[in-house]
SETORFI-118482 format. One record per residue (C-alpha): chain; residue in three letters; x, y, z. Coordinates in steps of 0.1 Angstrom, whole numbers, plus 2048, in hexadecimal, padded with zeros to 3 digits. Layout:
N
+--------+---------+-----+-----+-----+
| cadena | residuo |  px |  py |  pz |
+--------+---------+-----+-----+-----+
|      A |     Ala |   X |   Y |   Z |
...
+--------+---------+-----+-----+-----+
This chain:
335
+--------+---------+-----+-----+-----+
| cadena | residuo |  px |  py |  pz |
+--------+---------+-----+-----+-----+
|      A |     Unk | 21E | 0AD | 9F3 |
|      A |     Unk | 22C | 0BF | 9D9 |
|      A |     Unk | 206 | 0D0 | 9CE |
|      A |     Unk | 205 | 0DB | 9F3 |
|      A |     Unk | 225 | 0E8 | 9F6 |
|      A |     Unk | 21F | 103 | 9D2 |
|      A |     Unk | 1FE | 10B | 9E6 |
|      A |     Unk | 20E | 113 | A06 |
|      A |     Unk | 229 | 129 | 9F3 |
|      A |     Unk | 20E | 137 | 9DC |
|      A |     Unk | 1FB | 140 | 9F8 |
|      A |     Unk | 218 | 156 | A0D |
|      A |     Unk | 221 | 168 | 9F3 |
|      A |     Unk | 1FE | 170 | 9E6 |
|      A |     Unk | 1FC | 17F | A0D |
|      A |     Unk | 219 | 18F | A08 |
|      A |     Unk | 211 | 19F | 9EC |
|      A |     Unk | 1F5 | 1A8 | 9F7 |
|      A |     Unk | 205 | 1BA | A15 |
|      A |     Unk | 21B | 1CF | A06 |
|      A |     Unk | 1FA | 1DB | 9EE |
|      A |     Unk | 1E9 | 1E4 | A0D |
|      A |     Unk | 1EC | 1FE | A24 |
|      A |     Unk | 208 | 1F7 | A3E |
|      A |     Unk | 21A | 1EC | A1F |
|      A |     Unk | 216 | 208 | A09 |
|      A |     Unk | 21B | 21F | A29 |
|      A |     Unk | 240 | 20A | A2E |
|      A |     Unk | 246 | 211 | A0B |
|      A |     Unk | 23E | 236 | A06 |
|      A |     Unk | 245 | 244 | A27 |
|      A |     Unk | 25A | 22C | A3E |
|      A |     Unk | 272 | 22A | A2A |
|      A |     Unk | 27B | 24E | A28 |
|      A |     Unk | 273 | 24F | A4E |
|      A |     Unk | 290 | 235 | A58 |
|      A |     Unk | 2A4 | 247 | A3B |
|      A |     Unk | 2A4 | 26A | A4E |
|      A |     Unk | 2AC | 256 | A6B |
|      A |     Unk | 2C8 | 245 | A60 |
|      A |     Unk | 2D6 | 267 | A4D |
|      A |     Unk | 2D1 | 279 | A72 |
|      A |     Unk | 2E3 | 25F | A83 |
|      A |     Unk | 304 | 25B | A67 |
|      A |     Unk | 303 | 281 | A6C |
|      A |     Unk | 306 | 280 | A8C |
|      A |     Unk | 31F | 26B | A8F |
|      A |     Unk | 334 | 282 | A77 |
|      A |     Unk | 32F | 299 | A8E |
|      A |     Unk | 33D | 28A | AA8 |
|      A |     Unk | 35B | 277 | A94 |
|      A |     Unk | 368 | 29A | A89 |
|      A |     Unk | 365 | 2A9 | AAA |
|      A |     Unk | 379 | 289 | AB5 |
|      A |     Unk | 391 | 291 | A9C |
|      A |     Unk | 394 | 2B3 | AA4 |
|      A |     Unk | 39D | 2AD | ACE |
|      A |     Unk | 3B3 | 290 | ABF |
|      A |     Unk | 3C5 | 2A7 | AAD |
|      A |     Unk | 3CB | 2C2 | AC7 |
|      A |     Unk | 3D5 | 2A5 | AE1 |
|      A |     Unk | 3F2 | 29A | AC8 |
|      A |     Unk | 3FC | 2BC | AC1 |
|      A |     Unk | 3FF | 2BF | AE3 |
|      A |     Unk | 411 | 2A2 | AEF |
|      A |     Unk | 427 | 2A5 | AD0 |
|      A |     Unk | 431 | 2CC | ADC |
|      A |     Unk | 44A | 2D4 | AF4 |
|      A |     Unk | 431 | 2E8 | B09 |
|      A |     Unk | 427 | 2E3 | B27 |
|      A |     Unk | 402 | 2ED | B29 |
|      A |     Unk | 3E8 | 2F5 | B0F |
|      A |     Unk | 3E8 | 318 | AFF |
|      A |     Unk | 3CA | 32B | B05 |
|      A |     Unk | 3C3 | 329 | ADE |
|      A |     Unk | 3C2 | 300 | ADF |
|      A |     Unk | 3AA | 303 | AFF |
|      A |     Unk | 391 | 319 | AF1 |
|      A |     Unk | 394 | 304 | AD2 |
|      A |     Unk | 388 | 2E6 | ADE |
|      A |     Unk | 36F | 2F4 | AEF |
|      A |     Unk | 361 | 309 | AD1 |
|      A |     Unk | 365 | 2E2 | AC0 |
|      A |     Unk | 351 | 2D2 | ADF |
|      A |     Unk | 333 | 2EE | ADB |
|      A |     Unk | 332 | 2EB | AB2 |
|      A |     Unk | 330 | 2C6 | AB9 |
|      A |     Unk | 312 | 2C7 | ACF |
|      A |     Unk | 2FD | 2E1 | ABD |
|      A |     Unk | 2FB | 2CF | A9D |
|      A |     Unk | 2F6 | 2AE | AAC |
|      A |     Unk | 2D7 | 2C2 | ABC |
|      A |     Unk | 2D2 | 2D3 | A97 |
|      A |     Unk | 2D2 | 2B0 | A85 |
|      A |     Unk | 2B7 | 2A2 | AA0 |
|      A |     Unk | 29E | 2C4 | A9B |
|      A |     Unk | 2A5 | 2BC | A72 |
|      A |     Unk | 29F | 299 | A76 |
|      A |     Unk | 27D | 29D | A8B |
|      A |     Unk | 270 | 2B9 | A70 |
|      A |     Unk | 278 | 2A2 | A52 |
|      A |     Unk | 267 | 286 | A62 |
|      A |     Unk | 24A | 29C | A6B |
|      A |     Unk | 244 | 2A2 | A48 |
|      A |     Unk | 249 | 284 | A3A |
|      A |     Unk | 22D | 279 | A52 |
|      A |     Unk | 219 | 295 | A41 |
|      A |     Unk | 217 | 2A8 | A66 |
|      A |     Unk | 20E | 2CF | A60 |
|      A |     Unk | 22A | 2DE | A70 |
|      A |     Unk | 216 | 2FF | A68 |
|      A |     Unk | 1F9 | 2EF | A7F |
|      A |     Unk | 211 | 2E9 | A9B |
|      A |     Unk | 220 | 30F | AA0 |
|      A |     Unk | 1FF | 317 | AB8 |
|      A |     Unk | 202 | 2FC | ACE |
|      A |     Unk | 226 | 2FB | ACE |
|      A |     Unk | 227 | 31F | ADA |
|      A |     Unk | 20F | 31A | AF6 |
|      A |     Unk | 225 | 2FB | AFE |
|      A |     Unk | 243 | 30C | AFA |
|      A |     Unk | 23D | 328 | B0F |
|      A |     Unk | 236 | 312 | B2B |
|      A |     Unk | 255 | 2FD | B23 |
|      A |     Unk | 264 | 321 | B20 |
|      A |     Unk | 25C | 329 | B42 |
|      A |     Unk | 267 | 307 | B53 |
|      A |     Unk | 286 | 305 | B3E |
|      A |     Unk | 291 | 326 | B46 |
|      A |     Unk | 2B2 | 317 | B58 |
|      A |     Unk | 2BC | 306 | B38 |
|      A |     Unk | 2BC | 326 | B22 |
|      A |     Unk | 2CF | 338 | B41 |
|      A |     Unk | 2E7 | 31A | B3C |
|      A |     Unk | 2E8 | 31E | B16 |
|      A |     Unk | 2F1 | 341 | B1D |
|      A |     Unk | 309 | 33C | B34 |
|      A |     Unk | 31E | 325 | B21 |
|      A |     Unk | 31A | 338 | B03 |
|      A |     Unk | 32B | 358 | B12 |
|      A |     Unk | 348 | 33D | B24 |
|      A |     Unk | 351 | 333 | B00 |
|      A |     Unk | 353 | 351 | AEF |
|      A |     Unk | 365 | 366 | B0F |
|      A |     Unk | 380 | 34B | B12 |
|      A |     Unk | 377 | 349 | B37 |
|      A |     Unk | 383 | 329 | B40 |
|      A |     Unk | 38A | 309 | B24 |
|      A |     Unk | 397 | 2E5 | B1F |
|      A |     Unk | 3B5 | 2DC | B34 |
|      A |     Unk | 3B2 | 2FA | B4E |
|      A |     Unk | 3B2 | 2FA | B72 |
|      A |     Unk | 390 | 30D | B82 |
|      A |     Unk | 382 | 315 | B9D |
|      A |     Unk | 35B | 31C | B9D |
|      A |     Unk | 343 | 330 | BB1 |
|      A |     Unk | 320 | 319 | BAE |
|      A |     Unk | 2FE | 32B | BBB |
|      A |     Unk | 2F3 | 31F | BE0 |
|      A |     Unk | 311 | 306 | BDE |
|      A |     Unk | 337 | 302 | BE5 |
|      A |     Unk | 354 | 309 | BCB |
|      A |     Unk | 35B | 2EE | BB1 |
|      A |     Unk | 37E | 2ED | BA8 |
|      A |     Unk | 391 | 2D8 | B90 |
|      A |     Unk | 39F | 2D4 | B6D |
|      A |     Unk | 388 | 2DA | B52 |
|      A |     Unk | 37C | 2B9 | B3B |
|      A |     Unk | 361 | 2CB | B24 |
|      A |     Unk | 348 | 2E4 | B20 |
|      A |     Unk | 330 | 2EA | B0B |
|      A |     Unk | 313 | 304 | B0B |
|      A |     Unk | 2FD | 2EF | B2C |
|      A |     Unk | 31C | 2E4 | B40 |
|      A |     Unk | 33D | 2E4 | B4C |
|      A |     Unk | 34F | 2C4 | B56 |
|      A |     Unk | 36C | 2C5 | B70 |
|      A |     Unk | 37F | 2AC | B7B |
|      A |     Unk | 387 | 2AF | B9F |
|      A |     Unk | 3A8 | 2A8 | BAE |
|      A |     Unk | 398 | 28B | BBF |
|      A |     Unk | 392 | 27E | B9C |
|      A |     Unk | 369 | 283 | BA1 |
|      A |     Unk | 35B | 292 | B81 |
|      A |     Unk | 347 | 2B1 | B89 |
|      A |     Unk | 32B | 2BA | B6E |
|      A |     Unk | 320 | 2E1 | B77 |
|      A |     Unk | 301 | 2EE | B64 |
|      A |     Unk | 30F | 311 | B56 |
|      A |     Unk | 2F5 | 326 | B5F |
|      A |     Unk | 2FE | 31D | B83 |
|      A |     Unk | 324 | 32B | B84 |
|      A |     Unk | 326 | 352 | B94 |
|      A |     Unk | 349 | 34F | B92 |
|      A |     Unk | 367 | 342 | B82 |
|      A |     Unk | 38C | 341 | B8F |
|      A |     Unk | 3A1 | 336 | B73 |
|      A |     Unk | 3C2 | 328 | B7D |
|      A |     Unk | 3D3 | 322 | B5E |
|      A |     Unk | 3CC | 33F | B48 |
|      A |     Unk | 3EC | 34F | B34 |
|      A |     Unk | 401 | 34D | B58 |
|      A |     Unk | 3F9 | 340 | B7C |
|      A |     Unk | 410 | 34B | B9E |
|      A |     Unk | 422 | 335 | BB7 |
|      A |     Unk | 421 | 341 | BD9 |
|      A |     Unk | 436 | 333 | BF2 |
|      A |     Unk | 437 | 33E | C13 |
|      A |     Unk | 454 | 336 | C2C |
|      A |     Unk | 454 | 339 | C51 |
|      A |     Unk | 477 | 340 | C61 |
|      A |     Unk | 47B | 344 | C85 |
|      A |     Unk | 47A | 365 | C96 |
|      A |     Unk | 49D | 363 | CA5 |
|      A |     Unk | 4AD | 35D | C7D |
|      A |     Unk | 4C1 | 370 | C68 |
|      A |     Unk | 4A6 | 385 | C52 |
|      A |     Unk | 4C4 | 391 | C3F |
|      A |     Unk | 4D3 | 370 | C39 |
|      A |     Unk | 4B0 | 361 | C33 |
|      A |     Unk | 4AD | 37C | C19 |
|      A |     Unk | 4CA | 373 | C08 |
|      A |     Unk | 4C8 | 350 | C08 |
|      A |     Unk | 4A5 | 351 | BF9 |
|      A |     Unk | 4B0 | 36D | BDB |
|      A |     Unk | 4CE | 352 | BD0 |
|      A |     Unk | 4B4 | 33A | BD1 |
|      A |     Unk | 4A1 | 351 | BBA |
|      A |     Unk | 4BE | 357 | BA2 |
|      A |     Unk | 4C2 | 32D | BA0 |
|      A |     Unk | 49F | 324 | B99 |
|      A |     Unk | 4A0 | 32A | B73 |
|      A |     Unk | 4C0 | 314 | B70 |
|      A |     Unk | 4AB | 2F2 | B86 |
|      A |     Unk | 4A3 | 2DB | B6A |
|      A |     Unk | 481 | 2D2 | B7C |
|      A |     Unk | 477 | 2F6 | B88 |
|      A |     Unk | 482 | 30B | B68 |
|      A |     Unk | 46B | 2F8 | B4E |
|      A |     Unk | 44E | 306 | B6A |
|      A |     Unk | 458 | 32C | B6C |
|      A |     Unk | 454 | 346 | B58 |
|      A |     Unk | 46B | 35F | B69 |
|      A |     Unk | 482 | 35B | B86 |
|      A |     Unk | 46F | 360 | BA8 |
|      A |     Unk | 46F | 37B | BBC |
|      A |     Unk | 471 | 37C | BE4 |
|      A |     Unk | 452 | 390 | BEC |
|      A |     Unk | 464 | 398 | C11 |
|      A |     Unk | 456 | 395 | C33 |
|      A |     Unk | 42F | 38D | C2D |
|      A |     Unk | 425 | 383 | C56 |
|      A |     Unk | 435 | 385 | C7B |
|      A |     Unk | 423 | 36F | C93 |
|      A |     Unk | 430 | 365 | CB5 |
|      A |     Unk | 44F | 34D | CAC |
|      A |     Unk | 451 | 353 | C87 |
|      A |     Unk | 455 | 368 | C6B |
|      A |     Unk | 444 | 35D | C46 |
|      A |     Unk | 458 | 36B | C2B |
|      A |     Unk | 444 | 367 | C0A |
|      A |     Unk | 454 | 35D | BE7 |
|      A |     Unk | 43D | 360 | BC6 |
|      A |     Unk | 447 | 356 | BA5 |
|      A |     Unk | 432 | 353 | B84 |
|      A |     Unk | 42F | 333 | B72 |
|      A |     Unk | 424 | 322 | B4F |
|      A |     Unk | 3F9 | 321 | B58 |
|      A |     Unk | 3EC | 306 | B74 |
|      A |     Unk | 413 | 2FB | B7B |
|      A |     Unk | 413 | 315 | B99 |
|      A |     Unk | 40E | 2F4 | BB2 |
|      A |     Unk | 429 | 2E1 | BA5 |
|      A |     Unk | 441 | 300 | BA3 |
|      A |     Unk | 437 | 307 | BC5 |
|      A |     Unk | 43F | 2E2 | BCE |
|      A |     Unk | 465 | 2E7 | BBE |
|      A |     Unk | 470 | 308 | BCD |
|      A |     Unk | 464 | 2FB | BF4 |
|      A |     Unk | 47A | 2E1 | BEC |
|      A |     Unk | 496 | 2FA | BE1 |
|      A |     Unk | 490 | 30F | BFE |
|      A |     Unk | 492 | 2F8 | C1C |
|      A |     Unk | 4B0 | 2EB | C09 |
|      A |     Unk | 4BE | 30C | C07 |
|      A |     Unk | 4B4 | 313 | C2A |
|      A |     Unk | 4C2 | 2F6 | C39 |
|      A |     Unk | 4E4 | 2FE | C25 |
|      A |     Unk | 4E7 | 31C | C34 |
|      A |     Unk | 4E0 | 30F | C55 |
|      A |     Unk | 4C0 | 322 | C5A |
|      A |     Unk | 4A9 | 304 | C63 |
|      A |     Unk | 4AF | 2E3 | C75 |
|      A |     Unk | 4AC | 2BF | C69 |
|      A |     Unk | 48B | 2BB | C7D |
|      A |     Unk | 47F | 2DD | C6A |
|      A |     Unk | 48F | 2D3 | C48 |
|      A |     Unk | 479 | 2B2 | C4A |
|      A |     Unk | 456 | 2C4 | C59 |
|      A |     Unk | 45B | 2DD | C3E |
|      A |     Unk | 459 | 2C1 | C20 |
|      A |     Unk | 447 | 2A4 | C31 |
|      A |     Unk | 423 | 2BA | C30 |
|      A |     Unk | 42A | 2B7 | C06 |
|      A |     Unk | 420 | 292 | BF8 |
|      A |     Unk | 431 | 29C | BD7 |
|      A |     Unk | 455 | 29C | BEB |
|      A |     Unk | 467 | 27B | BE7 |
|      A |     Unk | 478 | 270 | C09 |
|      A |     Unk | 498 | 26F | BF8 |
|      A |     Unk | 491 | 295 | BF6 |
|      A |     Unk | 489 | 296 | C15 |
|      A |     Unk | 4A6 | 282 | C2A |
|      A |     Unk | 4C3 | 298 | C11 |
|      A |     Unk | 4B3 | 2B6 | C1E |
|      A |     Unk | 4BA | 2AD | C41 |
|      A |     Unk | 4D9 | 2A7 | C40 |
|      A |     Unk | 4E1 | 2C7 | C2A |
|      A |     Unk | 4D5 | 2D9 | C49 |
|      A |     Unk | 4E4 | 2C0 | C62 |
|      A |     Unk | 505 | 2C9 | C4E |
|      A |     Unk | 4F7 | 2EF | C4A |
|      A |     Unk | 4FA | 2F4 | C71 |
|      A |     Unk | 518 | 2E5 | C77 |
|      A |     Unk | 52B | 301 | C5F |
|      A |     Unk | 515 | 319 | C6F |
|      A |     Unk | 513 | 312 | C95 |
|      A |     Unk | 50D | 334 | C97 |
|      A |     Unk | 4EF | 33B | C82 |
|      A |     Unk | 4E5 | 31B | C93 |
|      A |     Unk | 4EB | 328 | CB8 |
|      A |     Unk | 4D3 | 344 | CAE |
|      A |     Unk | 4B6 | 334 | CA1 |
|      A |     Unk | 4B7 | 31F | CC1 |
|      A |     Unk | 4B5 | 33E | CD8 |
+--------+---------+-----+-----+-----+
């Protein structure tokens, strides 16, 4: 038992011996080696690569929360982009490197290969031309500043609709948008004409107001500038503005109602939520002042989702309360 047993083991290893002197072994040995090693040094790079661009947005993200602003500068934006595009050309880099090195350990002329690969390439060339368009493309969006991390766009795509939402990368081939739906929108960069950037350096709220014909214009007036003066002091609205608004003046006249038209500049893509604030302040002020109604006090804010009811049912009775010191303001906006 024993006898058999030493032949048994005599005979694997002579076989195994014998395969690592042959060819698949001495090919293992001499070139598959350095094959799996150029692999595995492409994919540790790689993932360098892509831990310090990690890094990198993890830093800006705690600089950011750790700041007292309230949106990205423009410098932080453009910086994590310029980090997102770094990251995804030398992972691209590392993969041509890896694919030459293995080519010559293989002992493949890559000096052999450069007639065939530019018949092949020119017909790649010519179907890939929308890739190099989008390569383009994103290039000249990085290095213009057009749009970057964080902001709040608006894009014109060939023979389609408008894409709009906040921005969640881009790199040379795409942009990625997050609508307000919460769908995430991946836009090849050679297909954007056009690009609205809400949140560069400043945005604007507009809010228009519709007052009835038979009201005060002059009162309205007023009421709307000391509402201009205040907006600075709110502790929600001020963080939001820049500057105090301004009351723009009359800006329609339709059959039973006159739009008046207030604009103010705000911190870049808070123009919505600013916007949301000073309707609130107005119909307040409004209702105050008598101006509007209860019924028109709660149409005016029920149409905004972001107006708590508790918002809602105090502005009613502000103008409930306005028109009872003012019957005659009241009398005329009935007429």
């Amino acid at each position: 038992m024993t006898n058999n047993t030493t032949i048994l083991a005599a005979s694997v290893m002579q076989r195994w011996h014998d395969f690592w002197r042959g060819e698949i072994g001495e090919w293992i040995i001499t070139r598959g080696l350095r094959v799996a090693m150029v692999v595995i040094a492409a994919i540790l790079a790689v993932r360098f690569v892509t831990w310090v661009a990690d890094q990198v947005a993890r830093q800006l993200d705690e600089k950011f929360a750790e700041s007292d602003a309230l949106v990205r500068s423009e410098s932080t934006k453009h910086r994590q982009a310029v980090a997102s595009v770094i990251q995804w050309v030398s992972i691209v880099l590392i993969g041509i490197w890896g694919v030459v090195q293995i080519a010559e350990v293989l002992q493949f002329s890559v000096s052999g290969l450069v007639a065939p690969a530019t018949v092949v390439g020119a017909a790649l060339g010519f179907g890939a031309q929308q890739v190099v368009r989008d390569l383009l493309s994103g290039f000249f969006i990085i290095a213009e500043k057009q749009y970057g991390f964080g902001d709040l766009v608006t894009l014109t795509i060939v023979s389609t609709a408008e894409a709009s939402g906040t921005v969640e990368n881009v790199t040379l081939r795409v942009t990625r948008l997050r609508s307000p739906n919460g769908e995430v929108l991946t836009i090849p960069n050679g297909q954007i004409i056009k690009a609205v950037n809400q949140s560069k350096d400043w945005a604007r709220a507009v809010v228009d107001i519709p007052v009835s014909t038979s009201a005060d214009l002059n009162r309205v007036n007023e009421v709307l500038h000391q509402e201009c003066e205040r907006a600075l002091d709110n502790p929600l609205l001020g963080e939001l503005l820049l500057d105090a608004p301004t009351v723009m003046g009359v800006e329609s006249i339709e059959v039973d109602t006159v739009t008046l038209r207030m604009v103010a500049r705000t911190l870049p893509g808070k123009q919505f939520e600013a916007g949301r604030q000073l309707r609130v302040l107005v119909i307040r002020a409004l209702a105050r002042a008598g101006i509007v109604t209860a019924a028109d006090a709660r149409v005016g804010l029920v149409d905004d989702a972001a107006v708590p009811a508790s918002q809602i049912a105090q502005t009613a009775e502000l103008a409930e309360s306005g028109r009872a010191s003012n019957p005659a303001t009241h009398e005329s906006v009935q007429q």
